[in-house]
C-alpha positions as CSV (number, residue, x, y, z in Angstrom):
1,X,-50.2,-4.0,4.0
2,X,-49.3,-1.1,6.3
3,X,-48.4,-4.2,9.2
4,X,-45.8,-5.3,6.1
5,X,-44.2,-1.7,6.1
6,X,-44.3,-1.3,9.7
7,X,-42.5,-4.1,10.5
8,X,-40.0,-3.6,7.1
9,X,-39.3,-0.1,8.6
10,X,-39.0,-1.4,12.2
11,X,-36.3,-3.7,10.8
12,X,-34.6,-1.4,8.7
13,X,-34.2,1.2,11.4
14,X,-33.0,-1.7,13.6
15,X,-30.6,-2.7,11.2
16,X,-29.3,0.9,11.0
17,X,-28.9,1.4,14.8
18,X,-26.9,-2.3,14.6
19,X,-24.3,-0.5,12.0
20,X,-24.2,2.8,14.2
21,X,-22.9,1.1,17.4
22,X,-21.1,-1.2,15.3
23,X,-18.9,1.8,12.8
24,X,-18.8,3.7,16.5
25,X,-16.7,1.0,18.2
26,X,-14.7,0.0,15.0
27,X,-13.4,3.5,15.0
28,X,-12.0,3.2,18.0
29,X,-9.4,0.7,16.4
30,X,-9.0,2.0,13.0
31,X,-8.8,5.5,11.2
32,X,-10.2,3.8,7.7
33,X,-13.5,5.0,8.0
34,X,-14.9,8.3,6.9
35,X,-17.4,10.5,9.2
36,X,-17.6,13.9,9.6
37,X,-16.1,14.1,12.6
38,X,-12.7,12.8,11.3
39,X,-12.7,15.1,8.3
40,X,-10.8,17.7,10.0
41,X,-8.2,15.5,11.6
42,X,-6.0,16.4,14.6
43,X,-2.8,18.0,13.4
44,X,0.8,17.3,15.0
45,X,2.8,20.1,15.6
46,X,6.1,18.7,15.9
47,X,5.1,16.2,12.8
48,X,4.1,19.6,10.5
49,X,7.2,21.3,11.3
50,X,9.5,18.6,10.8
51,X,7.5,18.1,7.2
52,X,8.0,21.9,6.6
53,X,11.8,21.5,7.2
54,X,12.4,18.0,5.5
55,X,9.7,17.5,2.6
56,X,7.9,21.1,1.7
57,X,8.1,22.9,-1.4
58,X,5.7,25.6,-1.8
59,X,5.3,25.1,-6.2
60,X,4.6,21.4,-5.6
61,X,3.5,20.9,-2.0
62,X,6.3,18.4,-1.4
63,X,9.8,17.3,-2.9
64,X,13.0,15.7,-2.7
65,X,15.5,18.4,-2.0
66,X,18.0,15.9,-0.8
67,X,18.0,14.5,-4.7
68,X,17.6,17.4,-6.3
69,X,21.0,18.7,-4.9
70,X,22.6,15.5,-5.4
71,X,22.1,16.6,-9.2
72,X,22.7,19.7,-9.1
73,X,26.9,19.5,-9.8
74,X,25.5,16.7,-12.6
75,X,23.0,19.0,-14.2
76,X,25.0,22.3,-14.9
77,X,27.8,20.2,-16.6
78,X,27.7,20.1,-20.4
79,X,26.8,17.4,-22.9
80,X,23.7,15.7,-23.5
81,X,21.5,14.5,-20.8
82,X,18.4,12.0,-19.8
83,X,16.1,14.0,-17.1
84,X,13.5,11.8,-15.7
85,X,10.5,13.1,-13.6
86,X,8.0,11.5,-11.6
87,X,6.5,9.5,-8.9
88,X,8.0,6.6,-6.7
89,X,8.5,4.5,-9.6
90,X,10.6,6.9,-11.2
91,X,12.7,7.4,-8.0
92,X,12.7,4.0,-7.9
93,X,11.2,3.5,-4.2
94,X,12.8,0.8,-1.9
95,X,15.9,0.0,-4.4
96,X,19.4,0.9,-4.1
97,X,21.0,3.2,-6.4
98,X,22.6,0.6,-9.1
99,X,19.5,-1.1,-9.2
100,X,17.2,1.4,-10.5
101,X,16.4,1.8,-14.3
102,X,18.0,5.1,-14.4
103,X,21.3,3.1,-13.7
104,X,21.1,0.6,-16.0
105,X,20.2,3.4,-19.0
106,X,23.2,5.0,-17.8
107,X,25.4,2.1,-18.8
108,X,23.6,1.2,-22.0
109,X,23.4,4.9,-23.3
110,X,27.0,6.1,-21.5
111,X,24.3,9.6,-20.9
112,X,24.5,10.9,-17.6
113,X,20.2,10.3,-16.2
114,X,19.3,12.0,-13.7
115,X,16.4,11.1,-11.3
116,X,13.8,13.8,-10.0
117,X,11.4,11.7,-8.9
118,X,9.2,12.0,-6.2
119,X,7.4,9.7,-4.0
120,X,3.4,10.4,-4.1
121,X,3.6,12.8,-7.2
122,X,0.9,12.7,-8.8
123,X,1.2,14.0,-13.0
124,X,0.5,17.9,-12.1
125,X,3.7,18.1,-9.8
126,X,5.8,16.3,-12.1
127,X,5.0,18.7,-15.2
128,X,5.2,21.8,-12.5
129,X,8.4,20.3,-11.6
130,X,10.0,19.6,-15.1
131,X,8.6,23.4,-16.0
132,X,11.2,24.8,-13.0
133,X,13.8,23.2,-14.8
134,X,12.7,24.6,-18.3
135,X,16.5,26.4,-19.0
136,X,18.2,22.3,-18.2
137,X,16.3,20.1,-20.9
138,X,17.1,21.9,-23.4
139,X,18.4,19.5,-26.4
140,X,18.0,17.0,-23.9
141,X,15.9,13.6,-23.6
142,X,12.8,14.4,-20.7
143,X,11.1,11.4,-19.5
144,X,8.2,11.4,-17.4
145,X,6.5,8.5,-15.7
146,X,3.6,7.8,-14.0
147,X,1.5,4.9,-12.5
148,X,-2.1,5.0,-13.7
149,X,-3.8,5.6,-10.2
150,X,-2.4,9.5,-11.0
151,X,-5.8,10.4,-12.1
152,X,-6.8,9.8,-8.6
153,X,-3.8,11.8,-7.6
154,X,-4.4,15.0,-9.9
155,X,-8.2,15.4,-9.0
156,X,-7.3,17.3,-5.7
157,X,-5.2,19.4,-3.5
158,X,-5.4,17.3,-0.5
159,X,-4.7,13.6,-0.6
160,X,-6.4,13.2,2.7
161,X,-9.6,13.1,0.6
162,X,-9.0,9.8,-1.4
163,X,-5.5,8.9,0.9
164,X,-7.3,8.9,3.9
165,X,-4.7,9.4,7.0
166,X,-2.2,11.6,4.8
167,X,-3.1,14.7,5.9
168,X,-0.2,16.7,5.7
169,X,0.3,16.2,1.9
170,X,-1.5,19.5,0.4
171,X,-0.4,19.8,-3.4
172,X,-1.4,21.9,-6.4
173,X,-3.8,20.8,-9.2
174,X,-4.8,22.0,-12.3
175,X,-8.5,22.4,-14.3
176,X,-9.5,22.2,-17.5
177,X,-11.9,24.6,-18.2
178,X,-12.8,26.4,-21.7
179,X,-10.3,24.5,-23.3
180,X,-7.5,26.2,-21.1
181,X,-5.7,24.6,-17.9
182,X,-5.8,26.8,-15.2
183,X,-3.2,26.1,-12.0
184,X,-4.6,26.2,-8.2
185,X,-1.8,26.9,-5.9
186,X,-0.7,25.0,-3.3
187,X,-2.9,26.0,-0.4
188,X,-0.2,25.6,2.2
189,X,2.1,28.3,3.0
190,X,5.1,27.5,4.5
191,X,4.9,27.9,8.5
192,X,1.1,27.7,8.6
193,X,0.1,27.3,12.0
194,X,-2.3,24.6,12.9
195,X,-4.9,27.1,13.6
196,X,-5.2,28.5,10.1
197,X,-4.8,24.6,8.6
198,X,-7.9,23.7,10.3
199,X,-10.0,26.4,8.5
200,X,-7.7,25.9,5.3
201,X,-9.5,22.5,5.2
202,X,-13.3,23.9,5.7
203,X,-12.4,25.9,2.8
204,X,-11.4,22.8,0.7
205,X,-14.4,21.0,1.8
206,X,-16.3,23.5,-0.9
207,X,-13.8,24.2,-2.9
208,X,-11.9,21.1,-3.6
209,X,-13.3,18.7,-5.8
210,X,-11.8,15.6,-4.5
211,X,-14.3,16.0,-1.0
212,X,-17.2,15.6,-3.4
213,X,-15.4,12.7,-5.4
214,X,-14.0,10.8,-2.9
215,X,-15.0,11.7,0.8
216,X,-18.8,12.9,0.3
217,X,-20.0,9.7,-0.8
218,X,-17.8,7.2,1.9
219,X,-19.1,9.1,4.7
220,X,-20.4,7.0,7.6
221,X,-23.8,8.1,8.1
222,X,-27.4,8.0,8.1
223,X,-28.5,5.9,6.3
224,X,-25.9,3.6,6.7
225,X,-26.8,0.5,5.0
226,X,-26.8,1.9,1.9
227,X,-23.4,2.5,2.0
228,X,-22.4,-1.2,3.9
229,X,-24.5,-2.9,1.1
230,X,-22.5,-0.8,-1.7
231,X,-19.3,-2.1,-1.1
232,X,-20.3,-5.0,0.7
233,X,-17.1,-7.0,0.1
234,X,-14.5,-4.0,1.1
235,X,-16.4,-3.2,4.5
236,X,-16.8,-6.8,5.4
237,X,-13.1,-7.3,4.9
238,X,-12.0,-4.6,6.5
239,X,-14.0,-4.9,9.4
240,X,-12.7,-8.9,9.4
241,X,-9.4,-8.1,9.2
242,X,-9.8,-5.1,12.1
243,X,-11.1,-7.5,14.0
244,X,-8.9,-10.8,13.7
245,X,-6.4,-7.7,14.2
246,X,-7.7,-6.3,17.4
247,X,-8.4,-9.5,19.5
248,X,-6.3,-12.1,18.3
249,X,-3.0,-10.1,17.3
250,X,-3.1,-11.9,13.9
251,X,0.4,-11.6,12.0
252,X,0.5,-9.6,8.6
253,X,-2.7,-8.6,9.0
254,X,-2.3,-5.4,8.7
255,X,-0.7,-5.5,5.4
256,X,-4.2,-7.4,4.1
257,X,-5.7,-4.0,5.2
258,X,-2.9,-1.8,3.1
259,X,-3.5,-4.1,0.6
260,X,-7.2,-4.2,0.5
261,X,-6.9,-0.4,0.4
262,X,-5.0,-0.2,-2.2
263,X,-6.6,-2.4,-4.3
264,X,-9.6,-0.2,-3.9
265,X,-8.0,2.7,-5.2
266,X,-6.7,0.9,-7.9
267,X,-10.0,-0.2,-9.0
268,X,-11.6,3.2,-8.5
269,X,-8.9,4.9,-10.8
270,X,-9.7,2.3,-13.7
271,X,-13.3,3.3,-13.1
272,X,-11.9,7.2,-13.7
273,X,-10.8,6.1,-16.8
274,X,-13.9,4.2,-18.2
275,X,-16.3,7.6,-17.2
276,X,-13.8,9.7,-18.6
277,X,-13.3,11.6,-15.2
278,X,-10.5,13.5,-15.6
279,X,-8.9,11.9,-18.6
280,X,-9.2,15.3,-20.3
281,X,-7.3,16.8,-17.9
282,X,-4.3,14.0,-18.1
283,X,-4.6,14.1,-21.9
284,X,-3.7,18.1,-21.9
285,X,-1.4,18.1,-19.3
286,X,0.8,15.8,-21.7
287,X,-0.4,18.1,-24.9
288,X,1.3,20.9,-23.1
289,X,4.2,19.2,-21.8
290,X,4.7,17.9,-25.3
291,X,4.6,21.5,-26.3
292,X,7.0,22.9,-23.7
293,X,9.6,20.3,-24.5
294,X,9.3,20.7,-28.5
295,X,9.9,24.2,-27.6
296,X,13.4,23.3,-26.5
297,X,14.5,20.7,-29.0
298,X,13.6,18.2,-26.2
299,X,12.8,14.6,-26.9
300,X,10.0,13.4,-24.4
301,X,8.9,10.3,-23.1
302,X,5.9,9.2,-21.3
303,X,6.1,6.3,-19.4
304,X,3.2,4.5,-17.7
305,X,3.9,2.3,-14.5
306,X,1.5,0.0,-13.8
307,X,1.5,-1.1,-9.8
308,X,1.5,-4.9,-9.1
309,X,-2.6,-4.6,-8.1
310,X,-3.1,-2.8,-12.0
311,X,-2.0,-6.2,-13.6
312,X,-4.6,-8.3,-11.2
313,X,-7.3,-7.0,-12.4
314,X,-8.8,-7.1,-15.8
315,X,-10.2,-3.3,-16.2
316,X,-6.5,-2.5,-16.4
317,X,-7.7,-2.1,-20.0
318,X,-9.7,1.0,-19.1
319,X,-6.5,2.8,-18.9
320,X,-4.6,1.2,-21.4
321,X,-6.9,1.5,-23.9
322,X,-6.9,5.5,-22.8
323,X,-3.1,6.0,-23.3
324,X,-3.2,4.1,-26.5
325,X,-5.6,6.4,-28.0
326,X,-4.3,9.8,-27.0
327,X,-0.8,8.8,-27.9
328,X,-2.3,8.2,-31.5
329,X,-4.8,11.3,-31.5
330,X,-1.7,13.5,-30.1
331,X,1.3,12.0,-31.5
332,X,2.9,11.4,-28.0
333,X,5.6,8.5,-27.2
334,X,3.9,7.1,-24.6
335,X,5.4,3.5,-23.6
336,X,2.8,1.4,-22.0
337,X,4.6,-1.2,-19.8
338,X,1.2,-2.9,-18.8
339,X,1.3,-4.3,-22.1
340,X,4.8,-6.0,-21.7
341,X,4.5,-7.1,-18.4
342,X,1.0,-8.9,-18.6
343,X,2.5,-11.4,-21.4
344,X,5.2,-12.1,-19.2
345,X,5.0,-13.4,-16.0
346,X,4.7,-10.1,-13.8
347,X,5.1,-10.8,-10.3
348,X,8.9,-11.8,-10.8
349,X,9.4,-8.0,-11.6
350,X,8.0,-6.9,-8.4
351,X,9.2,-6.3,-5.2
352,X,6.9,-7.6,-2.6
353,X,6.7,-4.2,-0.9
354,X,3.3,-3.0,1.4
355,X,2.6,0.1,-1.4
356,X,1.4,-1.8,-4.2
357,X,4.1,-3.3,-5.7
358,X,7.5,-1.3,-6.9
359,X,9.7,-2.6,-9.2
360,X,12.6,-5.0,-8.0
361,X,16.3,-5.1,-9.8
362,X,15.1,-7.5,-12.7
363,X,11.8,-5.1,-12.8
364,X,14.2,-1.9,-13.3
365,X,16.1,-3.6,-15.4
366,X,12.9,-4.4,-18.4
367,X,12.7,-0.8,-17.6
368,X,15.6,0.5,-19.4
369,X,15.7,-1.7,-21.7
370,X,12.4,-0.5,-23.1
371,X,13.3,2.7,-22.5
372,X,16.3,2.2,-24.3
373,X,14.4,0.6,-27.1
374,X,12.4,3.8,-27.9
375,X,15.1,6.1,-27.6
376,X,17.0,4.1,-30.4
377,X,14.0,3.9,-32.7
């Protein structure tokens, strides 16, 4: 009996020294692994000032400020206006101006829309962001849209934690505690030297919920076979695909490893939804936003964005079934476009993009036309 546990033990511990040398020399080639030591990554200097000067906004953590003033001689003109806010399908990532929806509502509504989204937002910067604008949507139409994965998005101020590698993009977020939201900053001044970043994220490590959510639990340690053995089929892949990458220069593979990625986040925000982690926090976010714009005479629209990966896999309904209820608990117009575009046959709306799948010109165009739909109703 105690031979048996020996020699179990001995192999175990032999197993774990395997994985050890192994994860050392795969990090060498790849920065998709989590260990302690790359938690506080290496920041760029020139890379963090050109961010400051390009992309920084202190209220959301990053914007478009090229866009924003594009609108600006659009927005203080009078008459009746669409304002949309978002995330990269709202701005309408990798398509040219007449082929985004916001185009094609132009020309069926003869309203002047205006597009303020932002690649990356998550929910939380896109109700900050409509809020700074609270004197323009007046008597206006405000449409906000979203892709599902945002629950992922809103859970932290750094994306570094679930988006491992972005590590300049610091953000707000919001709680829901005692029935009242509650707003935490942006942690990132604007100028922050490197010096005072690096203990910025050793304060986030305790503070922010998304290293406990995320990072904690992917961390490459002792014992690692537990880990390897939990997500067997993502670190085999990966690991595969590093390889095949590393010694035989094997075209497109590194897309497989965006993709692979990505499709892991996807998943893990439709597990979000089925725990109910965080949903409470969308839900509100939406009650007050609802209340903000009724305030103003505002018409609001909330449109979900699934990606390309949402539609591949069948716990898409975790989410679905989510916005269906609160739009009926809360009386919010929330248009769902998972449940057009899985009758149909999706991929045709999608560009075949490395970031999960944006909408092409026939995409952008169901867009509007849904959109369209509900504002005529």
């Amino acid at each position: 009996m105690y031979l048996k546990f020996i020699i179990i033990i001995i192999i175990f511990l032999f197993i774990e020294i395997l994985l050890k040398v192994f994860f050392q020399r795969l990090l060498k080639y790849t920065k998709r692994f989590y260990t302690e030591e790359t938690f506080r990554p290496k920041f760029n200097q020139q890379i963090l000032e050109k961010f400051y000067k390009k992309s920084y906004s202190q209220e959301l953590g990053w914007d478009n400020h090229l866009k924003n003033k594009e609108n600006e001689k659009f927005l203080k003109k009078k008459g009746k206006k669409i304002l949309t806010f978002g995330d990269s399908y709202v701005f309408g990532k990798f398509s040219d101006e007449k082929d985004k929806w916001q185009f094609h509502l132009n020309k069926k509504t003869n309203l002047k829309v205006l597009n303020y989204g932002v690649n990356n937002h998550g929910l939380d910067q896109s109700f900050l962001k409509i809020k700074s604008f609270n004197k323009y949507i007046k008597s206006n139409t405000v449409i906000i849209g979203f892709v599902p994965e945002t629950i992922l998005r809103i859970t932290t101020c750094w994306k570094h934690f679930y988006e491992f590698g972005n590590i300049y993009a610091f953000k707000p977020r919001f709680s829901f505690d005692n029935k009242k939201l509650k707003l935490f900053k942006n942690p990132v001044d604007k100028n922050l030297n490197i010096k005072n970043l690096n203990k910025l994220v050793l304060s986030l490590k305790k503070q922010d919920p998304g290293y406990k959510l995320f990072f904690k639990d992917n961390l490459i340690k002792f014992p690692i076979i537990f880990l390897f053995f939990k997500d067997f089929n993502y670190f085999f892949r990966i690991t595969l695909y590093v390889f095949l990458y590393r010694y035989f220069k094997v075209k497109n593979i590194k897309n497989k490893i965006i993709n692979l990625i990505i499709s892991r986040n996807i998943k893990l925000s439709h597990k979000f939804y089925k725990k109910k982690i965080k949903t409470n926090l969308i839900e509100n976010i939406l009650k007050k936003l609802k209340k903000e714009c009724k305030k103003k005479k505002s018409d609001l629209i909330i449109v979900i964005f699934p990606q390309l990966y949402d539609l591949k896999f069948h716990s898409r309904k975790n989410y679905s079934d989510f916005f269906e209820e609160i739009a009926k608990k809360n009386n919010l117009n929330i248009i769902d476009l998972t449940y057009e575009l899985e009758r149909r046959d999706y991929r045709k709306f999608y560009l075949n993009d490395k970031f999960g799948g944006h909408f092409n010109k026939m995409g952008n165009k169901l867009v509007s036309d849904l959109i369209y739909i509900r504002l005529n109703r």
